[in-house]
C-alpha positions in Angstrom: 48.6 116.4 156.4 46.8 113.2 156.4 49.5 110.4 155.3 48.6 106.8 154.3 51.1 104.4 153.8 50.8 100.5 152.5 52.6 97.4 154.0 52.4 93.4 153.3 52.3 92.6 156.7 53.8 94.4 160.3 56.3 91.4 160.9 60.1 91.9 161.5 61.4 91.8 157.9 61.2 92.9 154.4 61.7 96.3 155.4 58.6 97.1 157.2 60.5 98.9 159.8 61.5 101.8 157.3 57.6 102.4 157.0 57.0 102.3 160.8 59.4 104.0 161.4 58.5 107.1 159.2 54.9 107.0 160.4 56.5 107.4 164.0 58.4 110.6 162.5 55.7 111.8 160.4 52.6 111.4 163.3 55.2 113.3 165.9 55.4 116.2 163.5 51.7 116.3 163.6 50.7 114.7 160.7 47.9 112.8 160.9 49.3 108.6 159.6 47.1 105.8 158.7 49.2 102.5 158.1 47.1 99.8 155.8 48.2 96.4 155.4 46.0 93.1 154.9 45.2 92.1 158.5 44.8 95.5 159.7 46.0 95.2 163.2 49.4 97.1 165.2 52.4 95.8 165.0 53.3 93.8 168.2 57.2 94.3 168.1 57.6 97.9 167.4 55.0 101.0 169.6 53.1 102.6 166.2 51.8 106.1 167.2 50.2 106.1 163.7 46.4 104.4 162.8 46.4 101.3 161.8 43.1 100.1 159.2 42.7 96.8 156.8 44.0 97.2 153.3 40.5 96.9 151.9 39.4 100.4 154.1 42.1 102.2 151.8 39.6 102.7 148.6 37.3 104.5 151.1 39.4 107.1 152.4 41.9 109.9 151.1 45.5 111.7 152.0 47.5 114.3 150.9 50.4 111.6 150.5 50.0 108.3 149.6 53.6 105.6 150.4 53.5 102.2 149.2 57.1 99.9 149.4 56.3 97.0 148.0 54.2 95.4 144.7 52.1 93.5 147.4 49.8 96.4 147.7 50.5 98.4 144.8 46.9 97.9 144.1 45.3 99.3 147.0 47.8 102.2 146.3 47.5 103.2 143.0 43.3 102.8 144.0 44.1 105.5 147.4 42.6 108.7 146.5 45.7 111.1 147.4 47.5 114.1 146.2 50.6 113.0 145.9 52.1 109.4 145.5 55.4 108.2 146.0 56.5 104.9 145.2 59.5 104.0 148.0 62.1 101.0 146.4 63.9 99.6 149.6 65.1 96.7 147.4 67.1 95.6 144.6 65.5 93.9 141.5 61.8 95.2 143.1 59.2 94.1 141.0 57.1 97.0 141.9 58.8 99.6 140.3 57.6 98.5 136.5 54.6 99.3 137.5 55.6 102.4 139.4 56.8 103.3 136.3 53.7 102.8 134.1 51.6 104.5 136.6 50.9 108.3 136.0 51.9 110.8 138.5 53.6 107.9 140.8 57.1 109.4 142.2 59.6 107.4 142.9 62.5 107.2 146.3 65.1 105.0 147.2 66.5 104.3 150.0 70.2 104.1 148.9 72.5 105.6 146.6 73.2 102.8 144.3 69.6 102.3 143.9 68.7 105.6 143.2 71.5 106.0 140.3 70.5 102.6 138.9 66.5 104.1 139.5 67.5 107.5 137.6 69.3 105.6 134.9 66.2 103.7 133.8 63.8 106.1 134.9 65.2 108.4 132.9 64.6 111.2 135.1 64.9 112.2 138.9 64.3 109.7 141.9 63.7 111.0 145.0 66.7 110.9 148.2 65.1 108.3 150.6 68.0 107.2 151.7 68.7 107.0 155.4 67.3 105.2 158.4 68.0 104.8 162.1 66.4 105.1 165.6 69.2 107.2 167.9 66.8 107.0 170.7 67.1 103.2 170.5 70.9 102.5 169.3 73.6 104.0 171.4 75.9 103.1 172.5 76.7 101.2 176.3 80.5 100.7 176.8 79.3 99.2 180.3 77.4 96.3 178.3 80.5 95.9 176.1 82.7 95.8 178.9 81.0 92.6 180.9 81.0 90.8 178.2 83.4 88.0 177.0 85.0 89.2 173.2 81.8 88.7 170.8 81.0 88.6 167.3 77.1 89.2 166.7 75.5 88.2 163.1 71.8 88.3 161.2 71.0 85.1 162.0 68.3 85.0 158.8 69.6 82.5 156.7 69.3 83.1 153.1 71.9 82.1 151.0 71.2 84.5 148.1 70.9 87.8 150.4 71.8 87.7 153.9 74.8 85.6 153.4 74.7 84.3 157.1 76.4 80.6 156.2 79.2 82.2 154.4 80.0 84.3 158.0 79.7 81.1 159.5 81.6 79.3 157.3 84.0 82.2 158.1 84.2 82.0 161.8 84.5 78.5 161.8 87.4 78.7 160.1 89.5 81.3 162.3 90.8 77.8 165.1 93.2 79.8 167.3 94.3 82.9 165.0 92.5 85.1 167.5 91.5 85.7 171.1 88.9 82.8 171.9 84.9 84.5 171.3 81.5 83.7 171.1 79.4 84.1 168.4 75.4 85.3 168.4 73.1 85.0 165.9 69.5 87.0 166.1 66.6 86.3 163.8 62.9 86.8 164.7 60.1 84.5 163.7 56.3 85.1 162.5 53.3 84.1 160.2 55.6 85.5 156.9 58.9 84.0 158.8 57.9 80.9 160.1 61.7 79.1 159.4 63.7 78.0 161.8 67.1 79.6 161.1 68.4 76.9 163.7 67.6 74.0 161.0 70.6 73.0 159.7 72.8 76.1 160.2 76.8 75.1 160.2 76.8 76.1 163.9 80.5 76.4 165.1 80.7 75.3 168.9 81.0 78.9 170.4 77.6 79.8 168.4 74.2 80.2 169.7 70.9 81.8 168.5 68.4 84.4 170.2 65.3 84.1 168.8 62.4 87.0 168.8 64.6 89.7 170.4 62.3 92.5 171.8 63.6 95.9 170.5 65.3 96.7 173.4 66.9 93.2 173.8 68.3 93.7 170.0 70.0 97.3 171.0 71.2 95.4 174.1 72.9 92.9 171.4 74.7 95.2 169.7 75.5 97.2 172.4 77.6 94.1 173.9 79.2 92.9 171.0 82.6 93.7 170.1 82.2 93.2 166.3 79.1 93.1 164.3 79.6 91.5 160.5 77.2 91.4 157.6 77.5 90.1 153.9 74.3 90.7 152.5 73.7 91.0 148.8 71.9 93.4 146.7 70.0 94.9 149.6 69.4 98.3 149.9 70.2 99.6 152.9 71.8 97.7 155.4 70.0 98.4 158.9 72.2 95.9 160.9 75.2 97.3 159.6 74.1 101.2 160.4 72.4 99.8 163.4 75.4 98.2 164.9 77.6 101.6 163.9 75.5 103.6 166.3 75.9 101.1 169.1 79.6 101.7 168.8 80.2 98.0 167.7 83.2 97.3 165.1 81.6 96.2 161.6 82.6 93.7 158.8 80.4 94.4 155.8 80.5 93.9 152.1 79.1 96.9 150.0 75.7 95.9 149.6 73.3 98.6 150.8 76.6 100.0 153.1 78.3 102.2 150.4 76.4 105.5 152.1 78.0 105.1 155.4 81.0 102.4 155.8 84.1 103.8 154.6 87.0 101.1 154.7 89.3 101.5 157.1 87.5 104.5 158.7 84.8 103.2 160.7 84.2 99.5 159.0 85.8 96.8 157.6 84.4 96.2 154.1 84.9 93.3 151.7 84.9 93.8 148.3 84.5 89.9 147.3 81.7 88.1 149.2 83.4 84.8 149.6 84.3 83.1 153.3 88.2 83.8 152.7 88.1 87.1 152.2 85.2 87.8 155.3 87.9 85.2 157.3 90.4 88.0 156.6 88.6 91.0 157.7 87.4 89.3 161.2 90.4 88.1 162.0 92.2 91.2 161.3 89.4 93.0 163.9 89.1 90.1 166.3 92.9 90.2 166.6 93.5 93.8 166.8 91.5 95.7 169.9 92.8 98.9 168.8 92.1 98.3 165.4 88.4 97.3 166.8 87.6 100.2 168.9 88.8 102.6 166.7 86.7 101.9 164.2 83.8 101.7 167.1 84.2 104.9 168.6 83.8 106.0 164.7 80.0 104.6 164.7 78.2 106.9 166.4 79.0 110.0 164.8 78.9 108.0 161.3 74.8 107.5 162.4 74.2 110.7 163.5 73.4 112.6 160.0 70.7 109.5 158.9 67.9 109.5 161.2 64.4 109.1 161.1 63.7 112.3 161.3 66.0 113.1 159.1 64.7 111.1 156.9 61.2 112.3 157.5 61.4 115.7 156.8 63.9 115.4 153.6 61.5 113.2 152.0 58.3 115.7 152.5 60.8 118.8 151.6 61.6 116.8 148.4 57.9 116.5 147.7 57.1 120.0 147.6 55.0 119.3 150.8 55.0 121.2 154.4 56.8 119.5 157.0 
């Protein structure tokens, strides 16, 4: 099949990977995928097996599928001559989705299961199961990493106050003083053209903290796969790739429920919080930082809770759903 799908930009954020990622899946099954965004060029952080053409270039050609995730390009979209179109919300309170709604024969995924409920509910029909997400090849877990490493508690480092939540984790490691073994914390966050903020500006570093900035894809599996306890606190997002990332590393997770609920089951293999508020992510941390079985327990439980939501996965329930031939 000849797939198109539509992105803002090819940076490191706003869910640009879940797109990428698919049109990896979708060009090794043998479908034939044409990425359009504005600039028109590959991504540089991420190998895209898939063509890559100028938004504008979209009117001119035609697909069988057409995927857009974002109201950036819903134009150029709804304009793509194709088959079949399917409208892909990845987050909460998307703009985009009015206007998926207005637009005749325009399906619509999500890519969690709160979202699609909430979708169903005012869609008033059925939305699509795009939920799911991860790379296997690249998270895995490597106790030896793990093992070198001095006890450490890896974060987002994107600081938004609304979504991320990264001050509130910091607020809650700073104040853990001597209630647990001593650790390090380490932040990631990757800048760009669409990014261009300093997350180093004014963060409420504690001592043991430090930033790595523009991780390459195998330096950020490297990450996770030396940290002892990954946490995230994110707000309406809809799915949580840290969180599910740091899973399949084998890396103990903190999380609240946001864009988690498919895969983190309390007590199980994660941590969660129900209130988003420094106390009670203090609470959970220390409990993990203080307890190593409690911590590798729920570690050697992250692997097999990533294996059922691959890409591929992914790939091939979304065309099945579509009525199309994998």
């Amino acid at each position: 099949m000849r797939i198109s799908t539509f992105l803002p930009h090819v940076e490191v954020f706003g869910g640009v990977r879940r797109l990428l990622e698919l049109g990896n899946t979708w060009a090794a099954m043998g479908h034939r995928v044409t990425l359009y965004h504005p600039a028109g060029d590959p991504p540089a952080w991420l190998a895209y097996a898939g063509e890559v053409a100028p938004l504008a270039a979209a009117r001119e050609t035609e697909a069988d599928l057409a995927v857009c995730a974002d109201p950036h390009t819903f134009e150029a979209f709804a304009a793509h001559r194709a088959r079949t179109r399917l409208y892909y919300c990845v987050l909460e309170g998307d703009p985009g989705v009015a206007r998926a709604l207005a637009a005749p024969g325009v399906r619509l995924a999500a890519n969690s299961g709160p979202m699609r409920r909430r979708l169903e509910r005012r869609a008033r029909g059925p939305v699509l199961d795009g939920i799911g997400g991860i790379s296997l090849r690249q998270f895995r877990p490597d106790q030896a990493r793990r093992a070198e490493a001095t006890l450490r508690v890896l974060v987002n480092g994107r600081r938004s106050r609304l979504k991320k939540g990264t001050d509130l984790i910091l607020r809650a490691l700073a104040g853990l003083g001597r209630e647990v073994p001593a650790f390090e914390v380490v932040l990631f966050d990757s800048l760009g053209p669409h990014n261009r903020q300093d997350p180093r500006d004014g963060a409420p570093l504690p001592a043991n903290a430090r930033f790595v900035l523009d991780p390459t894809q195998d330096e950020l599996a490297a990450l996770y796969q030396s940290a002892h306890l990954f946490v995230a606190a994110e707000r309406k997002a809809g799915w949580c790739n840290t969180a599910l990332e740091a899973l399949a590393c084998g890396t103990a997770v903190v999380c609240t429920r946001s864009g988690t609920t498919d895969f983190a089951r309390d007590g199980e293999n994660a941590l969660v919080v129900l209130v988003r508020h420094p106390f009670f992510l203090r609470r959970a941390i220390r409990r993990a930082l203080a307890d190593r079985a409690l911590r590798e327990r729920l570690a050697a439980a992250g692997p097999a809770t990533a294996a059922p939501w691959s890409w591929e996965k992914l790939a091939a329930k979304l065309l099945d759903q579509l009525g199309l031939d994998a």
